[in-house]
N, C-alpha and C positions, 0 to 999 in steps of 0.2 A: 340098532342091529337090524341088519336086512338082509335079502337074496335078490339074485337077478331073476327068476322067477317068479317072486311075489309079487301078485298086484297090488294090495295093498300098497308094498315098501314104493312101487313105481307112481303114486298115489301121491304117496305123500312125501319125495323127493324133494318135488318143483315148492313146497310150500318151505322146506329145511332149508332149500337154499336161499329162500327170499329174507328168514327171519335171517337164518347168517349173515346177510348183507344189511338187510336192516339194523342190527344189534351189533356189527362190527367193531372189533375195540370193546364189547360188554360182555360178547357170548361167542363160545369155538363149540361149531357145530362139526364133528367127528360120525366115519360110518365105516360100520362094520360088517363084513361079509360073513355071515355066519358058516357058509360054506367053505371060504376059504382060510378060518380062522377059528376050527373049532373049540378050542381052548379058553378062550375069553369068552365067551357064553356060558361054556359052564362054570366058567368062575363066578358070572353074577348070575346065574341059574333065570338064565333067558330060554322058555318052554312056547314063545310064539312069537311071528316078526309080525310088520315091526314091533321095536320095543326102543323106546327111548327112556334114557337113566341121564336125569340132570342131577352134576356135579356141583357143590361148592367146597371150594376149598380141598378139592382133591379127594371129598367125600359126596357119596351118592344120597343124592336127598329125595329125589322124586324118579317114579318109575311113573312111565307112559306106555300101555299098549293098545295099539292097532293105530289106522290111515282118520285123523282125528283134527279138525277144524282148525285153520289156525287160529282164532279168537282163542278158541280153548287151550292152544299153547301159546303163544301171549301170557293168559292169564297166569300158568304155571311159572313160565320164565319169570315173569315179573316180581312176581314172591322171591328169588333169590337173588333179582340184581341189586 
């Protein structure tokens, strides 16, 4: 979840696209404009951007918030692949 506004979200863009392409075929990295799509935030009661919710199986297992090392997401992703 993020805005075009947010430094953070602008932060840590370049690092979501690198794992998507890294993890291709393992992991769908999805982004959401909180602006432009208030509705789904408040469905998962998103209160600051960014905020990343890794899915398995179509359920939310891990919530991430703020502009946060890739190592440290790594770590997270790899717990659910």
């Amino acid at each position: 979840f993020w805005a075009p506004w947010c430094f953070p979200c602008k932060m840590i863009a370049p690092v979501l696209e690198e794992l998507a392409r890294e993890y291709k075929g393992k992991l769908v990295v999805g982004k959401i404009n909180v602006d432009e799509n208030p509705i789904i935030p408040a469905r998962f009661q998103i209160f600051s951007i960014p905020t990343l919710i890794l899915f398995k199986n179509g359920r939310p297992v891990e919530r991430i918030v703020g502009a946060l090392p890739k190592e440290y997401l790594e770590e997270k992703i790899r717990v659910y692949l």
